[in-house]
C-alpha positions as CSV (number, residue, x, y, z in Angstrom):
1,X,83.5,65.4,96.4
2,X,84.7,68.1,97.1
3,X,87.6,68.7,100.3
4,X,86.3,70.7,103.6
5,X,87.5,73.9,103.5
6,X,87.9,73.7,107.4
7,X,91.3,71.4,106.7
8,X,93.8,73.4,107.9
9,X,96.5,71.6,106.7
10,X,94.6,71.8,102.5
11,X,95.8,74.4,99.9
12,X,92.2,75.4,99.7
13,X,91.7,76.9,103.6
14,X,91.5,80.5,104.1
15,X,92.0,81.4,107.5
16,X,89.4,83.9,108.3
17,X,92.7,86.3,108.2
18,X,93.6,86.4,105.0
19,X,91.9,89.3,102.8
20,X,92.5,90.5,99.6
21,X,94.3,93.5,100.7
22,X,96.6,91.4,103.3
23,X,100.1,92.4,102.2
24,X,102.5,89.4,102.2
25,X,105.7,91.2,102.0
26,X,106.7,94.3,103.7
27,X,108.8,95.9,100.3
28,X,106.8,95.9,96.9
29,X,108.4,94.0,93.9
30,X,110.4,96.6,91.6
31,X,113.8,96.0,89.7
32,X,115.7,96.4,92.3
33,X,113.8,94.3,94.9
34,X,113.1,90.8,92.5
35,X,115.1,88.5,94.4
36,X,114.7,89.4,97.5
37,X,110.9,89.8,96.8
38,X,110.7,86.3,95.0
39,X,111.7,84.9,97.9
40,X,109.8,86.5,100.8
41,X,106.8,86.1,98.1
42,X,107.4,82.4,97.9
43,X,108.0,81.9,101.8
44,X,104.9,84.0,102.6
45,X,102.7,81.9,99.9
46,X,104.4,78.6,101.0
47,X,103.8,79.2,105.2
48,X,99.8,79.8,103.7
49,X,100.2,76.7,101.5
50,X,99.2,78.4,98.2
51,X,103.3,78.0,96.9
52,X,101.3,75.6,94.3
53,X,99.2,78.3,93.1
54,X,102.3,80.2,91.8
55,X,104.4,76.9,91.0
56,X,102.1,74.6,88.8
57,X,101.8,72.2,91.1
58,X,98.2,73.0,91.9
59,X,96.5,73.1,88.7
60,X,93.0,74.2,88.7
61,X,90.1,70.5,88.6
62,X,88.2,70.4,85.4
63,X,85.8,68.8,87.5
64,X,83.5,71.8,88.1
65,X,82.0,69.1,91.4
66,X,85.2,68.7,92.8
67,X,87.1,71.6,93.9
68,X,86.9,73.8,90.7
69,X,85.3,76.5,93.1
70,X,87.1,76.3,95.8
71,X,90.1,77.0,93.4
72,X,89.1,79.8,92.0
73,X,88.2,81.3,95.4
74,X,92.1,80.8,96.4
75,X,93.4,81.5,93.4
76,X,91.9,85.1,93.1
77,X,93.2,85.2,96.8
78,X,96.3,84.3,95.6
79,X,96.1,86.6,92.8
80,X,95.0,89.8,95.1
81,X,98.5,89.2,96.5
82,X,100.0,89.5,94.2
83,X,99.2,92.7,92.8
84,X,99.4,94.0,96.4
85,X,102.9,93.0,96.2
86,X,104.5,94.9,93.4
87,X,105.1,98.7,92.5
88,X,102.0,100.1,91.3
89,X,103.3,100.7,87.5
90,X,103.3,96.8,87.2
91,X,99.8,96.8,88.1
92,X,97.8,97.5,85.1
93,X,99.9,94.7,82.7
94,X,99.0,92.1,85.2
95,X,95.6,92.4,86.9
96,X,93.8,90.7,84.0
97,X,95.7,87.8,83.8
98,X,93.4,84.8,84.7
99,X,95.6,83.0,87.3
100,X,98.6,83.4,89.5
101,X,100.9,80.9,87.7
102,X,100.6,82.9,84.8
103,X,101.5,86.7,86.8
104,X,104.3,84.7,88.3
105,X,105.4,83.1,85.2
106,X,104.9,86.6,83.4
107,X,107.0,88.7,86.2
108,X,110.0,85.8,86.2
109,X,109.9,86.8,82.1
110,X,110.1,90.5,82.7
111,X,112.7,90.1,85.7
112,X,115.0,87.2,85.0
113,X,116.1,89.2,82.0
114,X,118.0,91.4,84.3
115,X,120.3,88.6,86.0
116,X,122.9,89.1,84.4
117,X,123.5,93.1,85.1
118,X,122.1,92.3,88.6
119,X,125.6,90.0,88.7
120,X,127.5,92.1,87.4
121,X,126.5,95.4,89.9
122,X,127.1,92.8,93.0
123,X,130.3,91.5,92.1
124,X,131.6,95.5,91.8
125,X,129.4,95.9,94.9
126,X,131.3,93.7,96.8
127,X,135.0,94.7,95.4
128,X,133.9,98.2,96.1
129,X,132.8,98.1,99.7
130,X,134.7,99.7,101.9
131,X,133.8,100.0,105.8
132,X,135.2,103.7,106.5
133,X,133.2,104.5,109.1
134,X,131.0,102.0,109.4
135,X,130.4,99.7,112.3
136,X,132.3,96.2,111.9
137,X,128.3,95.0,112.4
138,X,127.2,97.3,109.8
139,X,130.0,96.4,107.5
140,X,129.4,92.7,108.1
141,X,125.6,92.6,107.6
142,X,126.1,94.9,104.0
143,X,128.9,92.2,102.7
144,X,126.9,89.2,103.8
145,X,123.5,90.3,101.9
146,X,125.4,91.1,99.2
147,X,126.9,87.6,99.3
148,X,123.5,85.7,99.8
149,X,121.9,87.9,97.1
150,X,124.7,86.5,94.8
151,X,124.6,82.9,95.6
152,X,120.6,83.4,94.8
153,X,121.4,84.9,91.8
154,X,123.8,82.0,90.9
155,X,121.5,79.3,91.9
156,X,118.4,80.4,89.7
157,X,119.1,78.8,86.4
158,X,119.3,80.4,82.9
């Protein structure tokens, strides 16, 4: 039988806010923006509870009286996102793909390739900041982004 979609607390409620054209994260997903993105993307999805959607946690019921449609009402939700999210000329490779695990897994492919140069530019970004005329909070904020954007970077496995 299918779950109430008044549940609040189920991967399957839509608050009467969310809309297709809701944008989730304030910059769009580009080369230079993946990590950062990735992880507003996944905090935004997880405070809605649709991180499963994207994760493979929440496959879709081949039980077409269970939840199937409810599923494929979140997941096209999920989806819409999505390709609200990222820069425009990713658009077109991605908006026929049938679910979100698979634009997720799709842009990781496309993205994770670039880990290593993305290392490579923080590490001399770090060695070469200087503060010059910088504020000591400027200077501080600058070196520790840099920092957590490398420790991400570290963390995500090969």
């Amino acid at each position: 039988m299918p779950q109430s979609i008044t549940d609040v607390s189920l991967p399957y409620f839509l608050h009467f806010g969310d809309h297709p054209s809701s944008l989730l994260v304030s910059t769009p997903l580009t080369y230079d923006s993946h990590l950062t993105w990735k992880r507003a993307m996944k905090m935004a999805l997880n405070a809605k509870k649709k991180l499963g959607f994207i994760n493979g946690s929440l496959t879709k019921p081949t039980d077409p009286l269970t939840n199937a449609r409810l599923w494929d009402c979140c997941n096209n939700m999920v989806l819409s996102w999505l390709l609200n999210s990222v820069d425009k000329s990713l658009v077109s490779s991605l908006i026929y793909h049938q679910n979100a695990r698979v634009v997720w897994i799709d842009l990781e492919a496309r993205f994770s390739q670039s880990n290593n140069s993305k290392n490579f530019k923080l590490k001399r970004d770090i060695t070469t900041l200087r503060q010059d005329s910088m504020s000591i909070s400027n200077y501080y904020t600058i070196i520790i982004s840099y920092w957590d954007e490398l420790n991400m970077l570290q963390s995500i496995p090969p």
